[in-house]
N, C-alpha and C positions, 0 to 999 in steps of 0.2 A: 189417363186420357191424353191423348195428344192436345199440344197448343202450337196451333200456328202463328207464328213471329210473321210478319206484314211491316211494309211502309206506314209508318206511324207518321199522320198529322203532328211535328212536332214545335209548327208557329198553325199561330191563325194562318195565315195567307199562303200555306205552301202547298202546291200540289203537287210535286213530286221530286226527290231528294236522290242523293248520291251517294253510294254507300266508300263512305273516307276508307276504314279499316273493319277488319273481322278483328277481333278479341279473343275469342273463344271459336277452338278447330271443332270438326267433327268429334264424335266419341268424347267430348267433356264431358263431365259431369257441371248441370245448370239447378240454381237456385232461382227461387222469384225472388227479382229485383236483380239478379245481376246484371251486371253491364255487358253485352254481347257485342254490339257497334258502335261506330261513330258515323255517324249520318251529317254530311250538308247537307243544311236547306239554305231557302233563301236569302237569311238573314245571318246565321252561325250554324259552328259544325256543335251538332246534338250527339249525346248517348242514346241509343235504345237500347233499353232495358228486357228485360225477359218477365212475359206475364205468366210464367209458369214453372213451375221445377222437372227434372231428368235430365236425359242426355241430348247434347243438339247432335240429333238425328242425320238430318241433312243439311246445306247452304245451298242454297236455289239462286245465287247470284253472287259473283265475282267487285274485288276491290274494285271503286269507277265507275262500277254500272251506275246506271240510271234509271231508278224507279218511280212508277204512279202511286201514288196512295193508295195505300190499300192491296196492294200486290205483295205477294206472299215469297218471303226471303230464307225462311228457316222453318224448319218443322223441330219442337221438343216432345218427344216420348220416352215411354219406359225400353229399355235397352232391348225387348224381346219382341215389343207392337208393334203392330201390322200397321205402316203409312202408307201402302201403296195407293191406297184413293184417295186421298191429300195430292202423293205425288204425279199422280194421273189426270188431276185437275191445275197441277202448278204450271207456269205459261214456261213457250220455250226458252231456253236460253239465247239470247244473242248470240250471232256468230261472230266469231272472230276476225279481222283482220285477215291472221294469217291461215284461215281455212276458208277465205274466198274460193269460189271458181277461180282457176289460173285462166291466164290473159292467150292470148294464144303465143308461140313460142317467136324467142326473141331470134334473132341472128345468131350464127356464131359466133364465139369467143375473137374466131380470125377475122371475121370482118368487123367486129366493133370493139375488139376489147381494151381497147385506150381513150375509148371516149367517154367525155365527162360532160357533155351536154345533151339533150333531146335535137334530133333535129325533125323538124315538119315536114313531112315528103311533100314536093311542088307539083301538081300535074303537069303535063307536057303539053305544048300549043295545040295539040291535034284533040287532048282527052280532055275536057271538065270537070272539075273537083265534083268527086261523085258525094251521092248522098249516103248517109249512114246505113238506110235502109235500101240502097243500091238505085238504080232506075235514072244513073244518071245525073241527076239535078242537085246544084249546087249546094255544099250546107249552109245553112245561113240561119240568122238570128230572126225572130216573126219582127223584130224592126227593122230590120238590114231590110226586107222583103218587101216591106210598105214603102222606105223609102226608095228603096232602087224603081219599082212601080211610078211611084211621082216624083222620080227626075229622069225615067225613062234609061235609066241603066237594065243592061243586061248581066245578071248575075252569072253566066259560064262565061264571062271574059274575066272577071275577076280573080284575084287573089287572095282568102280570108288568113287576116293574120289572128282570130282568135283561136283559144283549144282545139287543136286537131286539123287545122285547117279552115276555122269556121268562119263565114264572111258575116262581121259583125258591123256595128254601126260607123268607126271609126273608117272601112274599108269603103264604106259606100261615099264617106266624105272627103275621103281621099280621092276615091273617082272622079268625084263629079268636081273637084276643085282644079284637077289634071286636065280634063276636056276643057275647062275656064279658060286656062292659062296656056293651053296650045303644047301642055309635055309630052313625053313617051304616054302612050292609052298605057292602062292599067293590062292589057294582053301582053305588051312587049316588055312589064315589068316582070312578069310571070318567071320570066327565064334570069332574074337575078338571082341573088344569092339566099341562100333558105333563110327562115327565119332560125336565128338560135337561141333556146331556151335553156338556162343555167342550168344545173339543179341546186336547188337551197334559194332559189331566186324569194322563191316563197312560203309561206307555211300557214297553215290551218289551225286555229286556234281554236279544242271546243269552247264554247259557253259553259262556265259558270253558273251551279244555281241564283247567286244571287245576280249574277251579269244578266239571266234570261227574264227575272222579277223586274232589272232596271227596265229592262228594256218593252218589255209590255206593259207595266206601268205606265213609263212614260208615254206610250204609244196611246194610253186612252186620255192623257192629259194633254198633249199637244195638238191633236187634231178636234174631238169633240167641244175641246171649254174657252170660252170665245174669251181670251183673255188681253189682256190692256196693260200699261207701265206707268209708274209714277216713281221719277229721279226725283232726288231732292238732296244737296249739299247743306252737311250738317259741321256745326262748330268744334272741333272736341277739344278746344282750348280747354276748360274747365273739368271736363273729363281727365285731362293727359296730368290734371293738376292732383285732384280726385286722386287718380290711380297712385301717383308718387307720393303723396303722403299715405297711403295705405300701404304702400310696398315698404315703407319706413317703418311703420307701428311691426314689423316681421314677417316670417314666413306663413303664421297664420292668414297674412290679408294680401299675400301675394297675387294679384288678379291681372288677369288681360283685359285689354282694348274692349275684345269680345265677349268676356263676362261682362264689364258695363254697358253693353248695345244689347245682350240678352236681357239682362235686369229689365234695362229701359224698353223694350219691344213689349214684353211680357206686360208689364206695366199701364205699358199703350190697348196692349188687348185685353185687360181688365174693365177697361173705362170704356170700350169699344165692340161690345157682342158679338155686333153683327159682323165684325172681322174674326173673331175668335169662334170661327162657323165651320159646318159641315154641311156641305149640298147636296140630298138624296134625292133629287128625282122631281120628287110633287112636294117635298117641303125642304124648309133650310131648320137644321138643329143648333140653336145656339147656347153654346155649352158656359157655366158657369166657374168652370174651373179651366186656369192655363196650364196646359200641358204641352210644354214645347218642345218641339223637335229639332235636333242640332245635327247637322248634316256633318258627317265625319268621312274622308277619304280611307278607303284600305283598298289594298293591294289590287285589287279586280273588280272595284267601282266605288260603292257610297253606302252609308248607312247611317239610320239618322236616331239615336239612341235619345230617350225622352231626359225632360229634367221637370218633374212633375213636380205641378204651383208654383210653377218659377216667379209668379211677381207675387209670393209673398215669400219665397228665402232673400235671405242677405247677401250683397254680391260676392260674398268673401264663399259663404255657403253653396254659391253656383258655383263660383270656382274651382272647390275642390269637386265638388260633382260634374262636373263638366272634364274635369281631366279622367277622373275615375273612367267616365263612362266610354271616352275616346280612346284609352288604354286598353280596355276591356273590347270594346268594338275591331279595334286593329289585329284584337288575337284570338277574333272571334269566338269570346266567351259570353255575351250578354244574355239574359236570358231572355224568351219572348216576352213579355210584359214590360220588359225596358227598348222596349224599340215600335212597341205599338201602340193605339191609343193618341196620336200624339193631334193637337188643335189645329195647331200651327207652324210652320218650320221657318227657321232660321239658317241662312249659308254664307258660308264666309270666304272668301277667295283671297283678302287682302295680303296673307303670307306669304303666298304666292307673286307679289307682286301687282294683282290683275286691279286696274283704277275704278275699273264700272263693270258691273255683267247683267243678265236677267235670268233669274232663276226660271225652274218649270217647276207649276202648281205640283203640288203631289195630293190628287184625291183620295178623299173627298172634301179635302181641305180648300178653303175658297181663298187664300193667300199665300203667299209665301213673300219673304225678304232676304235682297242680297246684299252683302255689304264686302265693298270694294278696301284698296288700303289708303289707311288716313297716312297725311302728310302735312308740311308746313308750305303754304302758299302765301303771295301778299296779297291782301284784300284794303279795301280802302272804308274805314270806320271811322265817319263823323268826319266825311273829308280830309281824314289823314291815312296815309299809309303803312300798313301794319303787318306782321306776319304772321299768320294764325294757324293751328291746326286742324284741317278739314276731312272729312270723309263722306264718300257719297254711296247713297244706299235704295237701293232700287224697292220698290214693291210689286209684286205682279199679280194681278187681282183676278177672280174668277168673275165674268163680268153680269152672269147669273144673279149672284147673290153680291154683289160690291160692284156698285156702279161711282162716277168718277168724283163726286163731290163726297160722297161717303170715304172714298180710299184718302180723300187730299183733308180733309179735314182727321182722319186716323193720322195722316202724314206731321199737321200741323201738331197734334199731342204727343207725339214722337220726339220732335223737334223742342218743343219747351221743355219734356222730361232731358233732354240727350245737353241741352245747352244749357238746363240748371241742376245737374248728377246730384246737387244737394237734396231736392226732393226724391230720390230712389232711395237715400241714407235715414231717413226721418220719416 
């Protein structure tokens, strides 16, 4: 019996994946369980496997594509069975690039074949930049058109310097800022010099599975969730102390800045519930265990791989778990249960240099925390002048479920763990 091979759901969260590599050509012979692809989704590149044994019959989709879940990629049967209504029901193939309609024909070689730029054909004072769909009237952008309307420009005197000649929003500003100032009208610029476009000026870049997750994520978290900020400048004198006698005891206790601001967060969201929350709708769940998430840069955006029960491992124990899991992230091997699930997230910029930022919540979590990079300032302690280690660390609160005396007092438990590292140890 044939098995149809499909986009396999292979995170919670992904609804449709890339196919990296084929493994296996037409006419193999397939086992269950063999490894057939490697699939992006939106968190790491996955294997799919084969839920069937014979031969992979067909490949219903090319290295790159991009499929929906659940859309059918391969067909396995016995080397002699009938697929044809399988393959009668399988969707078309994408066209390619280069089996477009062709464009209509270029010039000759003789009149353009040393040129290395596009140029924009200009209409002439007598003729108006016609419409695409002919009839005359100018191309233009549906703003360029409201606006020329309410400043009383006439779009056939114009000149669009967008794609193809299109009079966009920049052209009508230009106009109307020329009749201001008394220069040549926008008609008698008509007859300068064309506009000239590179080639390589610019270039398209598709999306990424996980580029296209960041980005509609972030999309339901920055407009719908009415969120708030609470900065607050923390000591890490006794931290920076902390950390160098640990780095002494050896490489077992080798730890960052940022393992003891996890420890300490984690910590803070134990004592804390209703920060260590998830907001669904018509109730808030507030979870008993921290699972925290650690926001890791790779190559084509972020990923936030968990460090589950963080305030009750030892910092030395985050440590090495925290490298683990950013190593594993960067080469996108994690598996889905180490990047989901997570309470609450933690991000850290300061390697980078950057002093303060404000993170964006990641739902349905109702906080998140940024931390900037510590340094030695002077501060003035007991009326004397001192030089201390500082670092300032943002919280940004989902303002639903953490309203502003709940976020400032989480702040203040924060601060007593972070300025006495000795109770994270004991």
């Amino acid at each position: 019996m044939a098995t149809k091979v499909t986009m396999e759901a292979l995170s919670p969260t992904m609804e449709e994946g890339r196919l990296v590599k084929w493994l296996k050509a037409e006419g193999d012979a397939i086992a269950k369980g063999d490894v057939l692809a490697e699939v992006e989704t939106d968190k790491a590149v996955m294997e799919l496997v084969a839920r069937g044994a014979g031969v992979l019959r067909a490949r219903l989709a090319a290295e790159g594509d991009t499929r929906p879940v659940g859309e059918l990629l391969a067909v396995i049967a016995e080397k002699d069975e009938n697929i044809d209504a399988i393959l009668k029901k399988a969707p078309a193939p994408a066209v390619p690039a280069s089996s477009a309609p062709s464009a209509p024909s270029a010039p000759s070689a003789s009149s353009a074949s040393s040129a290395s730029s596009t140029v924009v054909p200009q209409p002439t004072a007598s003729t108006p930049p016609s419409h695409p769909n002919g009839g005359g009237r100018a191309r233009s952008s549906p703003l360029a058109r409201r606006l020329a309307s309410s400043r009383g420009l006439d779009l056939g005197t114009l000149q669009g310097t967008g794609p193809g000649g299109r009079i966009i929003r920049l052209d009508i500003d230009a106009a109307a800022s020329t009749e201001l100032s008394g220069a040549p009208t926008a008609a008698a610029a008509r007859t300068a010099a064309p506009v000239m476009r590179a080639a390589g000026d610019s270039e398209d870049i598709p999306l990424t599975q996980i580029r296209k997750t960041i980005a509609r994520r972030l999309a339901e978290s920055n407009g719908p969730i009415p969120t708030f900020f609470l900065t607050a400048d923390f000591d890490l004198t006794s931290v920076r102390e902390l950390r160098a006698q640990m780095i002494a005891m050896g490489d077992e206790f080798k730890v960052s800045y940022n393992d003891i601001l996890i420890k300490a967060i984690a910590t803070a969201l134990s004592q804390h519930p209703e920060v260590n929350a998830h907001w669904l709708g018509d109730s808030i769940r507030r979870h008993h265990r921290v699972h925290l998430g650690m926001a890791v840069a790779v190559d084509d955006g972020l990923i936030t791989p968990i460090i589950a029960d963080a305030d009750t491992k030892r910092i030395s124990e985050i440590a090495r778990e925290s490298r683990e899991l950013a190593k594993r992230a960067r080469e996108r091997k994690l598996a889905p249960e180490e990047y989901t699930g997570a309470t609450c997230t933690v991000s850290n910029l300061g390697m980078f240099g950057i002093d303060e930022f404000t993170a964006i919540i990641n739902p349905p979590e109702v906080a998140i925390f940024a931390g900037g990079a510590g340094g030695d300032v002077p501060v003035v302690l007991d009326g004397t002048l001192a030089v201390r280690t500082r670092v300032r660390i943002t919280m940004s609160c989902d303002h639903r479920a953490v309203d502003g005396a709940m976020g400032a007092r989480f702040m203040q438990t924060l601060r007593r763990l972070i300025e006495n590292p000795l109770m994270l140890v004991f």
